[in-house]
C-alpha positions as CSV (number, residue, x, y, z in Angstrom):
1,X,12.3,4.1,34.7
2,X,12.2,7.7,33.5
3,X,9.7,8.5,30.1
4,X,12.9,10.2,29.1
5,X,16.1,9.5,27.8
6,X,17.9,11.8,30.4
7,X,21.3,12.1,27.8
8,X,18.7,13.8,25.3
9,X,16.4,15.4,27.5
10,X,18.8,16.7,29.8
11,X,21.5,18.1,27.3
12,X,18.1,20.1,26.1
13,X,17.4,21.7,28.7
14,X,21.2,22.4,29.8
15,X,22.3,23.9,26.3
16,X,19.1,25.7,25.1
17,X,18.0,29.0,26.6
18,X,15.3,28.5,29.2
19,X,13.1,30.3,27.3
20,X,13.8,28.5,23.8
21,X,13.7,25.1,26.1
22,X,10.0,26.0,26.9
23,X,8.5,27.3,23.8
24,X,10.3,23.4,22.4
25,X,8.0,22.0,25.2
26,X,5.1,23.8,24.2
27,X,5.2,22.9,20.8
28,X,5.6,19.6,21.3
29,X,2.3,19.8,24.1
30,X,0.6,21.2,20.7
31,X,2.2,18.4,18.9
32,X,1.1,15.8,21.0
33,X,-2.1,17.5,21.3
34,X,-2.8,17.4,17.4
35,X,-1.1,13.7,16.8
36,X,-3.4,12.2,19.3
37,X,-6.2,13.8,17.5
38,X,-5.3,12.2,14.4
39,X,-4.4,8.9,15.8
40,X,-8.0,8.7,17.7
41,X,-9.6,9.7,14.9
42,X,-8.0,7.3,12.3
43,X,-8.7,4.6,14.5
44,X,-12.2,5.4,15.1
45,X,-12.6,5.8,11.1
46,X,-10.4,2.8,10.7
47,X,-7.6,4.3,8.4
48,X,-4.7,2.5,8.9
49,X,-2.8,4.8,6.5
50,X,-3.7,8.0,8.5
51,X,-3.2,6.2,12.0
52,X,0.2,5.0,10.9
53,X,1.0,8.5,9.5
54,X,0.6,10.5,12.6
55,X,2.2,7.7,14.7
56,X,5.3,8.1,12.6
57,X,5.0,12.5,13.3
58,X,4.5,11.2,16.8
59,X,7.6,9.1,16.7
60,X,9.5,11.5,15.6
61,X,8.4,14.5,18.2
62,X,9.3,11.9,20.5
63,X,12.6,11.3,19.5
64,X,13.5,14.5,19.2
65,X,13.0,15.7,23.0
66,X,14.1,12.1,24.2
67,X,10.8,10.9,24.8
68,X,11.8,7.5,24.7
69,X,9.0,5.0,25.9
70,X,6.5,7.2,24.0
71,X,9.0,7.1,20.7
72,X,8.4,3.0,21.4
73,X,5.0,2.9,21.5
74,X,4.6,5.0,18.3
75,X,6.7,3.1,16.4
76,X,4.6,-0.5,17.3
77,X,1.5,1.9,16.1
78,X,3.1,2.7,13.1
79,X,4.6,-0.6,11.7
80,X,2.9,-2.4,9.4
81,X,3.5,-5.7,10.7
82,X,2.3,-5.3,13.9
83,X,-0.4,-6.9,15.2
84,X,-2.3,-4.7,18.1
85,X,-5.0,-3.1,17.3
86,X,-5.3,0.8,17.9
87,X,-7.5,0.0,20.7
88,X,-4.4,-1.7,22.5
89,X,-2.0,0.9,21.6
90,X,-3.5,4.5,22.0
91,X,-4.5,4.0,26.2
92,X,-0.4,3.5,26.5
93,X,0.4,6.5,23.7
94,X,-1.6,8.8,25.8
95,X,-0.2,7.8,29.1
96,X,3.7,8.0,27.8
97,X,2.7,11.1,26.5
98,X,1.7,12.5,29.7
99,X,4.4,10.6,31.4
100,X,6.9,13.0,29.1
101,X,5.0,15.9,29.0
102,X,5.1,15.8,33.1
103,X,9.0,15.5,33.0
104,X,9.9,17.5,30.8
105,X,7.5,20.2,32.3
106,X,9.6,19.6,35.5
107,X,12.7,20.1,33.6
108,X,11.5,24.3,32.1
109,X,11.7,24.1,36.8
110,X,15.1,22.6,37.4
């Protein structure tokens, strides 16, 4: 199963100039970059409010390139009622957000 939903994704990188495509990619790299930061951060301080703050930013970078399973996992992070523990949640952030990063990456290639 693709990290991205390819209707979103797809229609991106078909309707947007290549070069407007990338510099999106890049700012969501700096995005993802800064959000995982933060989420690291407030878990390691133990601020829910701050950890469910940046997972809803990182929810919504997702969402808006198609990212889908990484969208997913930052919205379990985020809500209130749910009970894993950042400990649980950021190993599978970080590895949907390299899953998307790689394929949209390939996608500034096709």
């Amino acid at each position: 199963m693709s990290a991205l939903d390819p209707e979103v994704a797809g229609q991106l990188a078909e309707d947007l100039p290549p070069e407007v495509f990338r510099r999106i990619i890049a700012t969501f790299e700096d995005d993802l970059g800064r959000l995982t930061r933060e989420l690291q951060a407030a878990a390691a301080a133990s601020d829910i409010t701050l950890y469910r703050r940046a997972a809803h930013s990182l929810a919504g970078a997702a969402a808006a390139v198609g990212a889908r399973r990484l969208e997913a996992e930052a919205r379990i992070a985020m809500d209130p009622r749910q009970p894993e523990a950042p400990s649980s949640v950021l190993p599978r952030l970080t590895a949907e957000s390299t899953a998307a990063l790689t394929e949209l990456q390939a996608l500034t290639r096709a």
